[in-house]
N, C-alpha and C positions, 0 to 999 in steps of 0.2 A: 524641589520643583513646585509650583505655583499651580493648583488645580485651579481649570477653565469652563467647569461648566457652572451654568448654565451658556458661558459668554464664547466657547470654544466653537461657534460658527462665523465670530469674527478671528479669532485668534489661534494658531496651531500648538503657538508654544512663548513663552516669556524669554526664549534666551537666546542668548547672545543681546542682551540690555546692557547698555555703557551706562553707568555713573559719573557725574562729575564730582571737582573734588569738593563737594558744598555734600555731598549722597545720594541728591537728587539724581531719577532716571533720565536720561538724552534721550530727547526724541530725535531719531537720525532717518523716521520717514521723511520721505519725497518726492515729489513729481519727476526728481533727476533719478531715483532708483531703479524707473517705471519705464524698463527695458521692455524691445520687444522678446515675445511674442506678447507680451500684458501691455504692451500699450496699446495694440488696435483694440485689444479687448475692453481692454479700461474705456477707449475713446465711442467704441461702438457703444458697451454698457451704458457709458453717462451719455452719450447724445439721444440714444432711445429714451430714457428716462427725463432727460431734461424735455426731449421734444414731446413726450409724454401729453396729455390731456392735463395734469396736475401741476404743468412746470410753473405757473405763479405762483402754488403753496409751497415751493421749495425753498427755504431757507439758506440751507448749507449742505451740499455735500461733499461725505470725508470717502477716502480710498483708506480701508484698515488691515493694518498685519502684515502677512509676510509681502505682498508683493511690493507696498512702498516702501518697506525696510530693506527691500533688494535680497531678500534671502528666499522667493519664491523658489520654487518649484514647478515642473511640467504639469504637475496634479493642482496647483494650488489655485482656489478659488478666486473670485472678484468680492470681496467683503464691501460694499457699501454701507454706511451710514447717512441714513436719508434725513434731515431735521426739517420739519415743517416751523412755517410758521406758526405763531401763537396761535389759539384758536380752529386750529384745521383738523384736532383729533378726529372729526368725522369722516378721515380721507384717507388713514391709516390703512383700514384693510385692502381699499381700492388701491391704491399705490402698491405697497405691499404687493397685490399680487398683478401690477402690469407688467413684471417682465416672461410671468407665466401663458401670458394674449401675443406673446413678442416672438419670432419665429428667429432662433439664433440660431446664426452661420459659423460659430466658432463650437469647438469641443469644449466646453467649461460654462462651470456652473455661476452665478452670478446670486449670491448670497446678500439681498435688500432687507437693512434691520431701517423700519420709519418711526418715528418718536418725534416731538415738538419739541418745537425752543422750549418750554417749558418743561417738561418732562429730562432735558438737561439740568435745569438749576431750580430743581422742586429741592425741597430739601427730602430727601429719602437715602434711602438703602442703595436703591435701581439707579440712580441719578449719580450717586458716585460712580460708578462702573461705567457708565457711558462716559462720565468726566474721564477717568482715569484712561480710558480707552483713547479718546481724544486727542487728552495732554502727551501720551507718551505713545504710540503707534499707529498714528493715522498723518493724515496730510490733504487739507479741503482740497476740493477739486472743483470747486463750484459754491459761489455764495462767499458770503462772510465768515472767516475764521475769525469762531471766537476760543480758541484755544489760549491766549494771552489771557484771559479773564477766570481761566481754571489755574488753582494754584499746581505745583510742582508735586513729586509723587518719588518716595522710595521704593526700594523695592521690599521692607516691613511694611510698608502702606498696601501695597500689592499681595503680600504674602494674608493679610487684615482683611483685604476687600475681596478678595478670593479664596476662600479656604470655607 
């Protein structure tokens, strides 16, 4: 099993991950996954967020983990990945915490990780895990997927980037 922390507030668990026959991980997220009750929730989340004060510096965002993968749960959270544009790192923590000013009507928690375009394709440590994350469990919901531009991902590469 693949330890998740730091990242396990996007992620509950690596498994049930298909391989094709190249080894590479399938990413089998999807907006078609995104059964109710997680789609009003999802649609409520990101329309608060997009209608937010900050919706220009929003680049792209991803719906991550179990619930695009369709292996939610009753308990399972709204994982966003929020990517700002270039430049906007001064808008991290506000963002970050507009869904804590947001009065929500549903039981579930709505877990916002904000990072830049940049802060994806830095070359670092922290930059792969967001890729890796991207590439293989999430599904844009908003903005430009650049998921196409993150190469492919085993599950030694996961076992490397996580451990």
């Amino acid at each position: 099993m693949v330890s998740l922390k730091p990242y396990n507030f996007m992620i509950e668990s690596l498994d049930k991950l298909n391989i094709n026959s190249d080894g590479f991980i399938v990413n089998e997220a999807g907006t078609f996954n995104v059964k109710e009750p997680f789609l009003s929730k999802v649609n409520w989340a990101l329309l608060n967020y997009i209608y937010c004060e900050y919706n220009n510096a929003i680049f792209s965002a991803y719906l991550v983990g179990d619930i695009p993968r369709g292996i939610a749960h009753d308990k399972s959270n709204i994982n966003l990945l929020i990517v700002l544009h270039s430049g906007n790192k001064i808008l991290l923590p506000m963002i970050k915490n507009c869904y804590s000013k947001i009065n929500n009507p549903y039981d579930f928690k709505v877990n916002p990780q904000v990072i830049t375009y940049d802060d994806i394709f830095a070359n670092n440590y922290g930059a792969i895990k967001w890729k890796f994350l991207i590439k293989t469990i999430s599904t844009c919901i908003f903005g430009e997927d650049f998921a196409s531009k993150i190469r492919p991902y085993t599950l030694q590469d996961a076992n490397k980037i996580f451990e």
